[in-house]
C-alpha positions in Angstrom: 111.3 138.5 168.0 113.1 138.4 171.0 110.1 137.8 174.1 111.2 135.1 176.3 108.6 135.7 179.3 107.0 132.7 178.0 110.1 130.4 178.6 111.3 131.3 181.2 108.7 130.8 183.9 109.8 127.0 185.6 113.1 127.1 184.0 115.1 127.8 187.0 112.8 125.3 189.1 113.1 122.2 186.2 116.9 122.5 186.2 118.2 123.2 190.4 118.7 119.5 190.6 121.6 119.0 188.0 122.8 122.7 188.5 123.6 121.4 192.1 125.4 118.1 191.0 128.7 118.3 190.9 132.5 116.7 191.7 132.7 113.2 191.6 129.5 112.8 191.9 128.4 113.3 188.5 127.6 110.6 186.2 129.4 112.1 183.1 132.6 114.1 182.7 134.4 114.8 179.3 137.5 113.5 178.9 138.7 115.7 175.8 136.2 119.0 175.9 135.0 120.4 172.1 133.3 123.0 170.8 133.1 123.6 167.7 132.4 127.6 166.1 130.9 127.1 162.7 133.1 130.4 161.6 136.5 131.5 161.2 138.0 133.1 164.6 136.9 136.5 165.0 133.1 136.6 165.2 130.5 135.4 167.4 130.7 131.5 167.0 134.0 132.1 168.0 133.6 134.4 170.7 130.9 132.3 171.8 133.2 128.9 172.0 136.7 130.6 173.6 134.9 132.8 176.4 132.7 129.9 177.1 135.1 127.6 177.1 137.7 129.6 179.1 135.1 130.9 182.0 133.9 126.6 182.6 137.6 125.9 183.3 138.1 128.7 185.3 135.6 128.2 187.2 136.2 124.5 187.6 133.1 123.3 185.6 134.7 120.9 183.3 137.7 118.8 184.0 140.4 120.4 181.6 140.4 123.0 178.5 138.5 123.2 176.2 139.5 122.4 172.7 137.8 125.1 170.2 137.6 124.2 166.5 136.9 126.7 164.1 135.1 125.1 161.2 133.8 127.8 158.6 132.0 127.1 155.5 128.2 127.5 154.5 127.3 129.6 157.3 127.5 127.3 159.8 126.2 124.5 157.4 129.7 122.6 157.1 129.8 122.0 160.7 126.2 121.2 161.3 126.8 117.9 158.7 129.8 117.5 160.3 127.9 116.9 163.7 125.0 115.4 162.0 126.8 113.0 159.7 129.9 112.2 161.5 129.8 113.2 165.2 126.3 112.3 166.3 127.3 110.4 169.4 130.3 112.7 170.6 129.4 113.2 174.2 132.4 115.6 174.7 131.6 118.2 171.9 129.2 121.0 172.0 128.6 123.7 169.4 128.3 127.5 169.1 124.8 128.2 168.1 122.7 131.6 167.6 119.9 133.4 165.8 121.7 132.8 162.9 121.9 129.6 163.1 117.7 129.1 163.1 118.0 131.8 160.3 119.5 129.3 158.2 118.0 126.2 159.4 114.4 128.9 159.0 115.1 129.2 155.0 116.6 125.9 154.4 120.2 127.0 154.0 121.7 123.7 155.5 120.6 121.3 152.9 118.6 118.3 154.2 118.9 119.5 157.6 116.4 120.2 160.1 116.8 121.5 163.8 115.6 117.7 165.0 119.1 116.4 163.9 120.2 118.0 166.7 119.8 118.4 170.6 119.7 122.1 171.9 121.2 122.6 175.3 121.3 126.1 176.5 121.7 130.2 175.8 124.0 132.2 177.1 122.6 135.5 176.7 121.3 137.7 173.8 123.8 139.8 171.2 121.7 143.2 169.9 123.0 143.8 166.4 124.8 146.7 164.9 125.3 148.6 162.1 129.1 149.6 161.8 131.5 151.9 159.5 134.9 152.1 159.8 136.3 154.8 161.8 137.2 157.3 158.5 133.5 156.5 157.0 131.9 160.0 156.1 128.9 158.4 157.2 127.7 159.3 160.7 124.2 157.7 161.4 121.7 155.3 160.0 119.6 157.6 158.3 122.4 159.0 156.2 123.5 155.3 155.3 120.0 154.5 154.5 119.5 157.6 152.4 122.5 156.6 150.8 121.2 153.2 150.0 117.8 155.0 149.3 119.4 157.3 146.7 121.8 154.6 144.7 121.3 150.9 146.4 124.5 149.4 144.4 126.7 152.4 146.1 126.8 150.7 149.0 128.1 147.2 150.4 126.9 146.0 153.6 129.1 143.1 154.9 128.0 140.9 157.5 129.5 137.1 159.0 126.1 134.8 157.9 125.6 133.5 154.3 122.5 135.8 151.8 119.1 135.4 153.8 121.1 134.7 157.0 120.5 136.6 160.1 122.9 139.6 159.6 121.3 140.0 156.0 117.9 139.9 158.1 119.0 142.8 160.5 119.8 145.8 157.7 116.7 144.5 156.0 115.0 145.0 158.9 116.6 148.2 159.0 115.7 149.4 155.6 112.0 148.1 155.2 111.5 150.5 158.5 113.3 153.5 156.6 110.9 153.4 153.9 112.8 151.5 151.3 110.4 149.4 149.7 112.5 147.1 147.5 114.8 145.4 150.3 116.0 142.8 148.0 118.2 145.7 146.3 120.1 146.1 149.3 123.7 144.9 148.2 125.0 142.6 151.1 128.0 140.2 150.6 128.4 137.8 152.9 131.4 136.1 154.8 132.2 133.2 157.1 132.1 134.9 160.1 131.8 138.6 161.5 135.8 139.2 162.1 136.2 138.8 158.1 133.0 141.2 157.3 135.1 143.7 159.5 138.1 143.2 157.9 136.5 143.9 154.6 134.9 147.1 155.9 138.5 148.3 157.2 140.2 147.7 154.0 137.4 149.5 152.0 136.0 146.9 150.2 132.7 147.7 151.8 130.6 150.7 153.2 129.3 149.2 156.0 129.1 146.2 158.9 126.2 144.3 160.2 126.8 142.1 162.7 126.2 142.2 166.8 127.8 144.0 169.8 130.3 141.4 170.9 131.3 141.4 167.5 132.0 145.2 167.1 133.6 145.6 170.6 136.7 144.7 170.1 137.3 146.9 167.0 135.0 149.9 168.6 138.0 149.9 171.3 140.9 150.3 169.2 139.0 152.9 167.5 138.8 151.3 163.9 135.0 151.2 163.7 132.2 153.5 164.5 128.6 152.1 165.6 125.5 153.9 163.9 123.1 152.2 165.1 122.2 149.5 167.6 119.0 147.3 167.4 117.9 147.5 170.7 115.0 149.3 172.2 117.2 151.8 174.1 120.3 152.0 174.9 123.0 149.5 176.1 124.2 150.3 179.7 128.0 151.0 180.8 130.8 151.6 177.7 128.1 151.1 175.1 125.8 153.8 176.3 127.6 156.3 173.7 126.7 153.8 170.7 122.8 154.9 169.4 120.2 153.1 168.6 117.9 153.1 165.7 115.0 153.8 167.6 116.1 157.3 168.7 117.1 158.1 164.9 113.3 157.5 164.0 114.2 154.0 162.7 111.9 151.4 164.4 114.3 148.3 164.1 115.1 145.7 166.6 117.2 142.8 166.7 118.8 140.6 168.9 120.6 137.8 168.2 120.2 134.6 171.2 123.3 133.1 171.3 124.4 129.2 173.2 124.8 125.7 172.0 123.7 122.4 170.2 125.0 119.3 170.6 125.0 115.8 168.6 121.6 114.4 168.4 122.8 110.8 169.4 124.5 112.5 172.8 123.8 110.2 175.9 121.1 111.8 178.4 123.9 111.7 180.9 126.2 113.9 179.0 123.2 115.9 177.8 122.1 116.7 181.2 125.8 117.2 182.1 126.2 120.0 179.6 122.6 121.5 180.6 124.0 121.7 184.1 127.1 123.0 183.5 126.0 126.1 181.2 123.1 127.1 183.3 125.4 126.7 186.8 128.0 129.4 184.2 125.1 131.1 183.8 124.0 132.1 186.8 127.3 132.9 188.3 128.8 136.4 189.2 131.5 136.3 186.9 129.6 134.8 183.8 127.2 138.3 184.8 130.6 140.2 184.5 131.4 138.6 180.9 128.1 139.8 179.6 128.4 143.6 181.1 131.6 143.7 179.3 130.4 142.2 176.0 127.0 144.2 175.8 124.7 140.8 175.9 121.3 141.4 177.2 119.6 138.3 180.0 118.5 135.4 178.2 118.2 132.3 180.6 117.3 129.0 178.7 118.4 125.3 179.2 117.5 121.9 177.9 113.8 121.7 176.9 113.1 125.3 177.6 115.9 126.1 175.0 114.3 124.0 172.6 111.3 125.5 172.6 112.5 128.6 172.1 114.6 127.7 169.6 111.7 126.1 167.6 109.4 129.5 167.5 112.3 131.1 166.7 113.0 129.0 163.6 108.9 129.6 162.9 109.0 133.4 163.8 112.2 133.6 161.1 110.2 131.7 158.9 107.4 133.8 158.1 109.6 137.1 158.6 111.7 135.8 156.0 108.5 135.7 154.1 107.7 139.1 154.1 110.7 140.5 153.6 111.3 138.5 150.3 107.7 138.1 149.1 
């Protein structure tokens, strides 16, 4: 799902200019900087936001710190209206956005809403997903998980941070459809508002198992409270998260990686809008933003303004007629 060859090509060209402006100089600044993580803290949204956030102001890109808001409920849905209804010409705030995020806006999980409402200003790299159990799991790789679930689906609860039909739900049905299992839809998944609450679950044994992504899991992978199974990337990460495996090398053909970057309120000005473009790609490209992804396990994915867009858009049509098949 995740080819962005396509996009890429003239992106870099189309967007020097405002990557250069800067100072003074620029036509808009933000007096009170927002962003807004449709989660609670803990998960991606909100990792997304506060290292965001925190590396612009470190590196001098917006004026002063940014405020993060963490506004769960509906998968993200409760703070899309809120932008849509209530914020749509609030140049200072910007919002966490991600494959989920076109997952739900894909099978109409935000009521009334449409990606449209919305401008789309820039990635930030790609999250691979995971599938996690906690550290004293007897499970110790995919297949046995899957055979599990092969053998008695309502034995096992797969947690994940997006709503039913959301993109973590997507990811271990990916998963299982590649195993062999031919009813996906028996898979038991609950769902919570954000990824930091799926892990809690798992830790206190409410649940068998995680799905979520690799910035996610990192935290509790270092103090030793989870164990990956399985990453959904093509071959293994570099660095601290080349002892996690993939799926691929256990025989399990599953791939997913979830973009991650921002939105911001349709009625924006095109100065602030290009301000925001600027400033993410300008993060983007520097040495230490590089650093943040090493450390986190995202993968290169290079987007602003109308490139973004677009690639948002065939990602909300590819999502669309996977959902399709899965659930058909």
């Amino acid at each position: 799902m995740l080819n962005t060859h396509s996009f890429r090509k003239g992106v870099a060209g189309t967007f020097v200019a405002l990557a250069m402006v800067g100072g003074p100089a620029l036509a808009f600044e933000p007096e009170q900087p927002e962003c807004i993580a449709p989660a609670n803290p803990g998960g991606g949204w909100d990792f997304t936001c506060r290292q965001v956030g925190k590396s612009l102001q470190d590196q001098g890109l917006i004026p002063s710190t940014m405020q993060v808001v963490n506004l769960a409920g509906g998968g993200g849905g409760v703070a899309f209206a809120e932008v849509v209804n209530k914020r749509n010409d609030d140049n200072d705030l910007i919002v966490a956005a991600s494959s989920a995020t076109a997952t739900r806006l894909a099978t109409g999980a935000y009521p009334g809403n449409t990606m449209d409402q919305v401008r789309w200003l820039a990635s930030v790299g790609a999250d691979y997903g995971v599938i996690a159990v906690a550290k004293d799991s007897p499970i110790t790789s995919l297949t046995e998980l899957l055979d599990q679930i092969k053998a008695d689906p309502r034995s096992v609860a797969v947690a994940g941070g997006s709503a039913v039909g959301g993109w973590d739900h997507l990811k271990v049905l990916i998963a299982a459809k590649e195993y062999g299992i031919d009813d996906v839809r028996a898979v038991k998944y609950i769902a919570f508002d954000g990824g930091g609450e799926a892990v809690t679950q798992l830790l206190a044994g409410s649940v068998q198992a995680f799905t979520g992504d690799v910035s996610e899991a990192k935290g509790f992978v270092d103090s030793g409270d989870v164990k990956v199974i399985a990453v959904l990337a093509p071959e293994r990460l570099p660095g601290e998260f080349a002892d996690m495996p993939t799926a691929v090398e256990q025989g399990v053909n599953a791939i997913g990686a979830n973009w991650r970057g921002f939105y911001a309120p349709k009625g924006m000005s095109d100065e602030a809008y290009d301000y925001w473009v600027a400033q993410i790609g300008t993060l983007y490209a520097s040495s230490e933003w590089k650093d943040v992804m090493a450390n986190n396990g995202l993968a290169p994915l290079d987007l602003q303004g109308a490139a973004f867009e677009e690639f948002v858009s065939k990602s909300v049509a590819s999502i669309t007629e996977l959902t399709a098949e899965i659930t058909k």
